[in-house]
N, C-alpha and C positions, 0 to 999 in steps of 0.2 A: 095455887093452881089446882083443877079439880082434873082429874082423869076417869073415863067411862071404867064404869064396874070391868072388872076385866079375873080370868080366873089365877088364883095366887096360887106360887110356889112356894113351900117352906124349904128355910133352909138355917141352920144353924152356927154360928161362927163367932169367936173367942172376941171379945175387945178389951184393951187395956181400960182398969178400972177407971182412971182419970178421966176416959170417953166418958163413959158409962157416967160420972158422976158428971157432967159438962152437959151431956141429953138430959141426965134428971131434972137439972134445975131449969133449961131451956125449956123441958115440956111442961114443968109447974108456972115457970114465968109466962107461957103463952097459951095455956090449956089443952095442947096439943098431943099426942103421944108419941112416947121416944120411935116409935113405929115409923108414923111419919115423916118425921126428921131420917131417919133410918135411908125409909124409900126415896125421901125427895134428894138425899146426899147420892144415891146410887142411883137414880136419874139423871141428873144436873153430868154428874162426871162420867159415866158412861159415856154419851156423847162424844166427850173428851177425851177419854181413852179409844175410843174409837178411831178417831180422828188421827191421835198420835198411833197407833199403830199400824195402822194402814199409811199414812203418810212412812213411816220406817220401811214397811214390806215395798213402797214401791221405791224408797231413796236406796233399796238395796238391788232391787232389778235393775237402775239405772248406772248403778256404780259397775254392778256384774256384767254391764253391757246386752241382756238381755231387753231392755225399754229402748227404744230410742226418742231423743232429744233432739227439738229444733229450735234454734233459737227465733226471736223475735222477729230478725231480718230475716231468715229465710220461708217465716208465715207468711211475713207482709209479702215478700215477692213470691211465692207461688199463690197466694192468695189475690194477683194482682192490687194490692196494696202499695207495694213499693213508692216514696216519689220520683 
């Protein structure tokens, strides 16, 4: 997947050598650089951390009673859905 030029941030961060050896052979096996793989693993899962954290910050305002909750039947009926 190609993404528009965009401007980069460095940033530097420790990985167990067995990654490190896992990217090596994945960027010789596919001509790519461990770079790439790098970024496209912190694309794909960000997402997903996203996803799951914000889903936790609001399963915590619900529990705390600050969110309110409506179930299904009371959409439908004030929704004039009801049968």
């Amino acid at each position: 997947m190609r993404y528009k030029a965009e401007k980069m941030a460095m940033r530097s961060i420790r990985i167990p050598a067995s990654i490190d050896s896992r990217l090596d052979a994945l960027a010789k096996k596919t001509g790519r650089t461990k770079t790439y793989y790098i970024q496209e693993m912190i694309r794909t899962s960000l997402a997903d951390l996203e996803d799951y954290y914000l889903a936790d910050a609001i399963s915590e305002r619900v529990r705390s009673g600050a969110e309110k909750v409506y179930s299904l039947e009371e959409v439908e009926r004030d929704l004039g859905l009801a049968d």
